[in-house]
C-alpha positions in Angstrom: -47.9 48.1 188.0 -50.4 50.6 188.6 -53.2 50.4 190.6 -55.8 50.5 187.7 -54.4 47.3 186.1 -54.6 45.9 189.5 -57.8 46.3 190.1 -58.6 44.7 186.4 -56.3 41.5 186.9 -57.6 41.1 191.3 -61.6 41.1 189.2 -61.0 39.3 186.5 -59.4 36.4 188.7 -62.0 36.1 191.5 -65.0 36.2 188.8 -64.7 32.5 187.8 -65.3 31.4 191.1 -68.0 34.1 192.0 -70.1 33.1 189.6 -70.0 29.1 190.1 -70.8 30.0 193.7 -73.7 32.0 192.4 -75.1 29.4 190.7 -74.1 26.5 194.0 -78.4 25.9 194.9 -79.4 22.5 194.3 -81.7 20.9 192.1 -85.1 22.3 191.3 -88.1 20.5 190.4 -89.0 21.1 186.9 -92.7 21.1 187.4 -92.5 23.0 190.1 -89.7 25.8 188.9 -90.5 29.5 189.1 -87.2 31.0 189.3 -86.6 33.5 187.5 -84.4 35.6 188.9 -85.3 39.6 188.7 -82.7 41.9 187.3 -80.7 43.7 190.0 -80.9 41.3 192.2 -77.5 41.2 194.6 -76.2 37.5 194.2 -73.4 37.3 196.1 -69.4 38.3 196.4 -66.0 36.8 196.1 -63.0 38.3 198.1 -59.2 38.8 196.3 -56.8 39.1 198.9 -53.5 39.5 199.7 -53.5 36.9 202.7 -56.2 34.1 201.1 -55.3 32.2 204.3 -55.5 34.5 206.7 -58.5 36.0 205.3 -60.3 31.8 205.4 -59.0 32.1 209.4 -61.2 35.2 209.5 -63.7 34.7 208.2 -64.3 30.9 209.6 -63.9 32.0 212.9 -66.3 35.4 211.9 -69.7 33.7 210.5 -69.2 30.4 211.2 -68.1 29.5 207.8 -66.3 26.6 206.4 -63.0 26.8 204.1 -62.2 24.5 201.6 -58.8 24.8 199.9 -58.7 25.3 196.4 -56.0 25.7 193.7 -55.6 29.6 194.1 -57.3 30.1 197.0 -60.2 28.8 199.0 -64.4 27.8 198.7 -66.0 29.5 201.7 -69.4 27.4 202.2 -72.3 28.4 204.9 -74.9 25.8 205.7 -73.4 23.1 203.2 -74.0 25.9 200.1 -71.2 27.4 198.6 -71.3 31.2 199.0 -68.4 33.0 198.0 -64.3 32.5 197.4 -60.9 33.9 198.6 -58.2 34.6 195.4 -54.8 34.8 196.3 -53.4 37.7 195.0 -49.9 39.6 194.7 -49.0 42.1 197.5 -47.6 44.0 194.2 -48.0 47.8 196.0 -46.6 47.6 199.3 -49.1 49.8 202.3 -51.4 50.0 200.1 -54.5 47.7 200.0 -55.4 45.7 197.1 -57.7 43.7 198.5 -61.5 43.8 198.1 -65.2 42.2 197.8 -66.1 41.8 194.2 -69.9 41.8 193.9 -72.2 40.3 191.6 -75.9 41.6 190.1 -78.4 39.6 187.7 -79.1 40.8 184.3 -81.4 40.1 182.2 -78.8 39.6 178.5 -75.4 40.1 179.3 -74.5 41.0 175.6 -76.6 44.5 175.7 -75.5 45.3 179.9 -71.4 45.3 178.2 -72.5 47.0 175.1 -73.9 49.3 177.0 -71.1 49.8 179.7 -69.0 50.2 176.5 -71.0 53.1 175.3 -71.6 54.8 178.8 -67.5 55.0 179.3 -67.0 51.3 181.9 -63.7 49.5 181.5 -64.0 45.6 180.3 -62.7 43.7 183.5 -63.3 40.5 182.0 -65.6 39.9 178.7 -68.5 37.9 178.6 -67.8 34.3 180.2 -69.6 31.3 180.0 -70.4 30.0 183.6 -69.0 26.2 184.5 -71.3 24.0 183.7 -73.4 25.8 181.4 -75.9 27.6 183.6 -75.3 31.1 182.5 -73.0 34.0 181.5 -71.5 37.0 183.4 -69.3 39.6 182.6 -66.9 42.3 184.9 -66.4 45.6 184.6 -64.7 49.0 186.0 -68.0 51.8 185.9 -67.0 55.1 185.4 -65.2 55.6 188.6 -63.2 52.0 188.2 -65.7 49.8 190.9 -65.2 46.8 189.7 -68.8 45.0 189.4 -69.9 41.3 188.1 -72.8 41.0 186.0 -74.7 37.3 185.7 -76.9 36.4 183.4 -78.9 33.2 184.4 -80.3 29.9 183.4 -82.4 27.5 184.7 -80.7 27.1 187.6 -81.8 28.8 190.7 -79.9 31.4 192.3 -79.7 32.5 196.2 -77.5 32.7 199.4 -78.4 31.1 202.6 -80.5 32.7 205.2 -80.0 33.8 208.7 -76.4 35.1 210.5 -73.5 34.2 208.1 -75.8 34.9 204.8 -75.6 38.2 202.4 -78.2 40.4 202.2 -77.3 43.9 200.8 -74.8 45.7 198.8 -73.4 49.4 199.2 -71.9 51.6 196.2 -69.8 54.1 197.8 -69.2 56.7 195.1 -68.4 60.2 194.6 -71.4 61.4 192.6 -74.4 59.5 193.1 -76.1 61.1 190.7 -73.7 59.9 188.0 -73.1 57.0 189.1 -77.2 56.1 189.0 -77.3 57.4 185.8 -74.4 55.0 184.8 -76.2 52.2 186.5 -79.6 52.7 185.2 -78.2 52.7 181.2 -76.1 50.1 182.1 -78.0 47.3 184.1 -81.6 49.1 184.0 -81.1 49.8 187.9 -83.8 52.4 188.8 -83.1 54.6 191.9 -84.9 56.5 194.6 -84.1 57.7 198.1 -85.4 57.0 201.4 -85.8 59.6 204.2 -84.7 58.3 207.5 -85.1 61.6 209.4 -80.7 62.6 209.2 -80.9 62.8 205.3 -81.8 60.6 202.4 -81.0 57.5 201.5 -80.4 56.7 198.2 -81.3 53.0 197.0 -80.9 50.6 193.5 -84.4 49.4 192.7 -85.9 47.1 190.1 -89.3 45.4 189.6 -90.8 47.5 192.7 -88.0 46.1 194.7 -84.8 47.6 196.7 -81.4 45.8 195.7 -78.7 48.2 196.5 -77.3 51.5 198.0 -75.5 54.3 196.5 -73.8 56.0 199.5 -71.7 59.5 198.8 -67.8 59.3 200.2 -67.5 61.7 202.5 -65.0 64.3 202.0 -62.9 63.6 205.0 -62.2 59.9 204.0 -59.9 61.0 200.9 -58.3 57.5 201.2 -61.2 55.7 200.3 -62.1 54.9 197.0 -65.3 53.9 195.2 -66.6 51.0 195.3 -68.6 47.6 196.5 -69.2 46.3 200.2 -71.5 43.6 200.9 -73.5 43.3 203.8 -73.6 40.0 205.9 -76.1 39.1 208.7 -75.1 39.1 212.3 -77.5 38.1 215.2 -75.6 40.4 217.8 -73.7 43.7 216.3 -71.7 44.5 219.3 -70.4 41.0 220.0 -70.0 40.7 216.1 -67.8 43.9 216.5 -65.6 42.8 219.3 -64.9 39.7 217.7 -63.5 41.4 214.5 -60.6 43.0 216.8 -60.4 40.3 218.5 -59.8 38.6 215.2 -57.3 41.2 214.1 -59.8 43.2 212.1 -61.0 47.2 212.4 -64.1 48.4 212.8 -64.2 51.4 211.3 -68.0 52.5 212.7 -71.0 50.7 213.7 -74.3 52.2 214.3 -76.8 50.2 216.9 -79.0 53.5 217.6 -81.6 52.7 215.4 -82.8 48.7 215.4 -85.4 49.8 213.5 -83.5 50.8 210.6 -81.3 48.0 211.2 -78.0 48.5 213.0 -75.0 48.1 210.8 -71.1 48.6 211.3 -68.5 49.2 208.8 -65.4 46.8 208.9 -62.1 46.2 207.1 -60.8 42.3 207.6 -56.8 41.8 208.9 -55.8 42.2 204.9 -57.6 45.7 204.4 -60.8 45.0 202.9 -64.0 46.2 203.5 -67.3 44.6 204.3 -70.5 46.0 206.6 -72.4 43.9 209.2 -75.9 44.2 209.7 -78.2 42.9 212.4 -80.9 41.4 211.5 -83.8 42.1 213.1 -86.4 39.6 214.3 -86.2 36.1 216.5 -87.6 34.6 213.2 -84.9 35.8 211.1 -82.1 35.2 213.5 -83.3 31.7 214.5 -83.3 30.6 210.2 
């Protein structure tokens, strides 16, 4: 099998599970609802991995996370809310990694975002998909340079993570054309983008409606191995303890960066089964404290 179709079958399978945990915010007023959720707006990810149990030890032990066994895998819930899933899947390439954080975006109408992936050259992961229990649609796809991506479109249902250490709050596209691949991105999903100058080069950033949702990061040329593609961010109250604890926890850290609070000090890591995911320290008492 190669490593395309891999790719296709390890997205299609997590995306069921992505998008009920997407959708996992309680009850909402009716009177009192406003929430409409913007396009672009990064709602979540779901893990595939080639050690489902290993990866629930991990990540338990990382943010504090609880694991809930599941038929093909396991419910990872923060703070009582469900917030993402492990798939098992097949080891089918031996040292090579297959496993990886699918992420997931809203959309305004699912129908024209994979008509329109069609037409700008994406691979159809998994068509259009009604969301269990009725509260929405999403749809997967490879974009141009085979990232696998979820789209949701949603009801009435609120959408949102938890806040404080343990929650997401970004998303990273590592690609190697970022002009292409915002171009891709903006037919597709209606993404705008723009850069920010943080004084050792731009930047460059997914916006909609005013608002930042997303990076676009160029691979450098000395990681040939790595290949584009989606990383969440999750919040951490302390970086460096955060980063000992993932080799302590039989993880890499790849890089970290705590130079710059200011900016927000982030470090790169790859869990025991290979895949990749960035922590990010959030800034303020307030925040940390949530």
């Amino acid at each position: 099998m190669n490593q395309r179709k891999c790719n296709h079958q390890r997205a299609a399978a997590c995306g069921l599970v992505l998008a009920a945990a997407c959708f996992a915010s309680p009850p909402v007023d009716a009177a009192k609802k406003t929430h409409a959720v913007p396009p672009g707006t990064f709602l979540g990810a779901s893990l595939a991995s080639e050690d489902a149990a290993g990866a629930a030890e991990f990540y338990t032990a990382m943010f504090g996370w609880d694991a809930e066994k599941t038929e093909d895998g396991y419910a990872l819930n923060h703070k009582g809310r469900l917030v993402a899933s492990i798939t098992q899947i097949d080891n089918s390439m031996p040292n090579v990694t297959e496993s990886f954080w699918l992420v997931a975006f809203a959309v305004n109408n699912v129908q024209l975002t994979m008509d329109s992936a069609r037409e700008n050259g994406a691979t159809i992961y998994r068509p259009i998909t009604k969301v269990q229990g009725g509260n929405g649609r999403y749809l997967i796809i490879g974009d141009t340079e085979k990232a696998p991506v979820m789209f949701i479109e949603p009801r009435d249902t609120p959408i949102g993570g938890t806040t404080g250490p343990g929650s997401w709050v970004w998303a990273e596209l590592w690609s190697d054309d970022i002009d292409k691949a915002a171009q891709f991105y903006a037919d597709v999903a209606g993404f705008g983008h723009t850069e920010i100058d943080r004084g050792d080069g731009p930047y460059h950033v997914f916006t909609s409606q005013g608002e930042r949702r997303a990076g676009i990061v160029k691979i450098p040329p000395e990681l040939k191995n790595v290949k584009p593609g989606w990383a969440p961010y999750v919040a951490v109250a302390d970086l460096s303890a955060s980063t000992a604890k993932v080799t302590e926890l039989g993880g890499t850290v790849v890089f970290g960066n705590v130079d710059h609070p200011a900016e927000g000090a982030v470090a790169l890591i790859l869990d025991p089964s290979g895949a990749a995911l960035f922590l990010y320290q959030i800034g303020s008492h307030e925040e940390t404290s949530k």
